[in-house]
N, C-alpha and C positions, 0 to 999 in steps of 0.2 A: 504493500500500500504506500502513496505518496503522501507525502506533507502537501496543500496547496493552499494558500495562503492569496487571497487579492485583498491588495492596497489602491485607493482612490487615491493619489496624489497630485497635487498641485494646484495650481488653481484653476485648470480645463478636467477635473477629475479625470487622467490616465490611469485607467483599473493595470497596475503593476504585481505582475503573480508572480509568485514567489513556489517554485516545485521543487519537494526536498526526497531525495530518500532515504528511509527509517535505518535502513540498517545500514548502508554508508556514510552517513551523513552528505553526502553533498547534493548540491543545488543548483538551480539554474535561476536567473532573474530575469525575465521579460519586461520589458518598457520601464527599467527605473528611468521615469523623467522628472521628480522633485524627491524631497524629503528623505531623502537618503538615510538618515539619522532614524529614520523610523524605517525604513528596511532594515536597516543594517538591526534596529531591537531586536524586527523579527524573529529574522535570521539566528540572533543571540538565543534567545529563549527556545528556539527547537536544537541549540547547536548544532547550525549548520553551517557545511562551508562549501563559498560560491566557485563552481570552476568551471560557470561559462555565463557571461551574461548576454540577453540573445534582446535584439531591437528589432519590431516588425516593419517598420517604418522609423521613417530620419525625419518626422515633424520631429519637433521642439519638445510637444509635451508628451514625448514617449523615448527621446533619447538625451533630454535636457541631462538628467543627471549622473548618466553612463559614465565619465570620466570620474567622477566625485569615489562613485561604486568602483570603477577598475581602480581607484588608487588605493581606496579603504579594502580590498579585497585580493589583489594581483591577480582579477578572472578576466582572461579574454575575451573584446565583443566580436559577436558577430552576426555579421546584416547581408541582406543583398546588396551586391553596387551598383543596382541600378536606379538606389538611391543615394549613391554617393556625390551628386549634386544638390539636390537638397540639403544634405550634412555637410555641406561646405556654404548653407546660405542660411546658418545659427542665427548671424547678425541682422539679417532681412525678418525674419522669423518673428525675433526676437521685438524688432521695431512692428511689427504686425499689431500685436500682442500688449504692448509696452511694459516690459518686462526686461531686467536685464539678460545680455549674451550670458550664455554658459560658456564654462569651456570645451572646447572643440576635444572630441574625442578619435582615438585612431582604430578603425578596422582591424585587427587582428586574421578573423577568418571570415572571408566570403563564402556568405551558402550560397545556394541554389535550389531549383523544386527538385526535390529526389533524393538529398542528404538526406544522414540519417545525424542525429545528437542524440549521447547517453546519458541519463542520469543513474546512476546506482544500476539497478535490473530495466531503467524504462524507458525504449526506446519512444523519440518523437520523432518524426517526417516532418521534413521541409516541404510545405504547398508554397508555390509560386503563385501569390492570387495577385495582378496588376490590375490599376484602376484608382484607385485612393489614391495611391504614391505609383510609380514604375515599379520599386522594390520591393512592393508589401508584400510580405508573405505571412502565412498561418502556420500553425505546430500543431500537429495531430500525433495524441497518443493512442493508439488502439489497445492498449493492455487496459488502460483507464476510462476508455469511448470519452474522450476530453476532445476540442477544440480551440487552441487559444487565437483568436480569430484575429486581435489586432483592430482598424479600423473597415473591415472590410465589411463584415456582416455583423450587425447588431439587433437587439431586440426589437422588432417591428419597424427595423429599416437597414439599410445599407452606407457604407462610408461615403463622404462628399465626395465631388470629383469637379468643383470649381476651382483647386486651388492647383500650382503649379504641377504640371506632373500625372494630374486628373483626368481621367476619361471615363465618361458614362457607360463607353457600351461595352469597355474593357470590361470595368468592372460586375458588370453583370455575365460576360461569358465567364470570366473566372467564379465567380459563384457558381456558375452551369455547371462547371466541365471540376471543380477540385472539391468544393464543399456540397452541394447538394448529393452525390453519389454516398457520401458516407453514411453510416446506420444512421436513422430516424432518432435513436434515444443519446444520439452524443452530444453530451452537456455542451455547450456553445459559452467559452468567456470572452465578451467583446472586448475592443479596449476602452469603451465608455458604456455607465449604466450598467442595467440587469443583465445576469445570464438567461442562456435560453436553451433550446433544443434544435437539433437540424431538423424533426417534422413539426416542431412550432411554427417555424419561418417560412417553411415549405408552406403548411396550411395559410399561414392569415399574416404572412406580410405582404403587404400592398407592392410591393416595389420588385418581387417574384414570384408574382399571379401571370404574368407572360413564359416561365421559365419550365414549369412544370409540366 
């Protein structure tokens, strides 16, 4: 069984999960983008330790505080680079927002759709879902039926696609073709708001009534 742990941080609430294994201790952190000080408690109190922190997208408020983590931790990130333009426009981001720049954080390892990442006994899959960002991708654990989906699919909608990088109809094939095929009962964590289920979304989200 996992430790999983989601933190709402910052002030766009980035739900930041936190997936431990019991019997190795180690862990994985998805979108720390604020409050580090409060993962890092987390993490304290199941004693765990981080040996990958993983960013589904290079917004602001999912990869703000990546550096903060990699230096309180020594765990390498890793993202797609096909949002390594966006992670080099923190400072645009950042004046969006009005919020100060973070510091710039460095890639470590490039995923892709099809990697596999370990934690302790439990394997996650890299989905390549593009559309929100070029980069975004989702983590799918099949031992857990878990999907940590990032901003691609959320409860009773989908990730924006106004902002640089965005595309509408992308992001609705990638829902087609990586996340609706998976079981009906996999827990769905977006990166903002409630969890959900792949046949919640399937049935009664408005924005994947063309899909099915």
């Amino acid at each position: 069984l996992m430790i999983h742990e989601t933190l709402p941080v910052g002030m766009l609430q980035c739900n930041c999960s936190i997936l431990g294994d019991e019997t190795t201790h180690q862990a994985m952190v998805v979108d720390p983008g604020d409050e580090i000080d409060q993962i890092l408690q987390t993490l304290a109190r199941h004693s765990l330790t981080v040996t990958a922190i993983v960013i589904t997208h290079a917004h602001i408020d999912h990869i703000g505080g990546a550096q903060k983590l990699k230096l309180a931790t020594g765990a390498p990130v890793y993202m797609n680079l096909e949002d390594s333009e966006l992670q080099e426009m923190l400072d645009v981001q950042a004046g969006w927002l009005g919020v100060p720049t973070p510091e710039a954080v460095a890639i470590d390892v490039p995923v892709k759709d099809g990697d596999k990442l370990v934690i302790g006994a439990t394997e996650m899959h890299v989905l390549h879902t593009p559309g929100h960002t070029q980069g975004s991708i989702c983590l799918w654990l099949p031992a857990e039926r878990k999907l940590i989906a990032g901003d691609t699919l959320f409860r009773d909608s989908i990730g924006r696609t106004d902002l640089p990088g965005g595309d509408g109809r992308q992001i609705l094939q990638s829902i087609h073709d990586q996340l609706l095929p998976l079981p009906g009962d996999t827990e769905v964590f977006p990166g903002h708001g409630d969890p959900t289920t792949i046949a919640r979304e399937k049935r009664s989200n408005f924005f994947l009534q063309r899909l099915s």
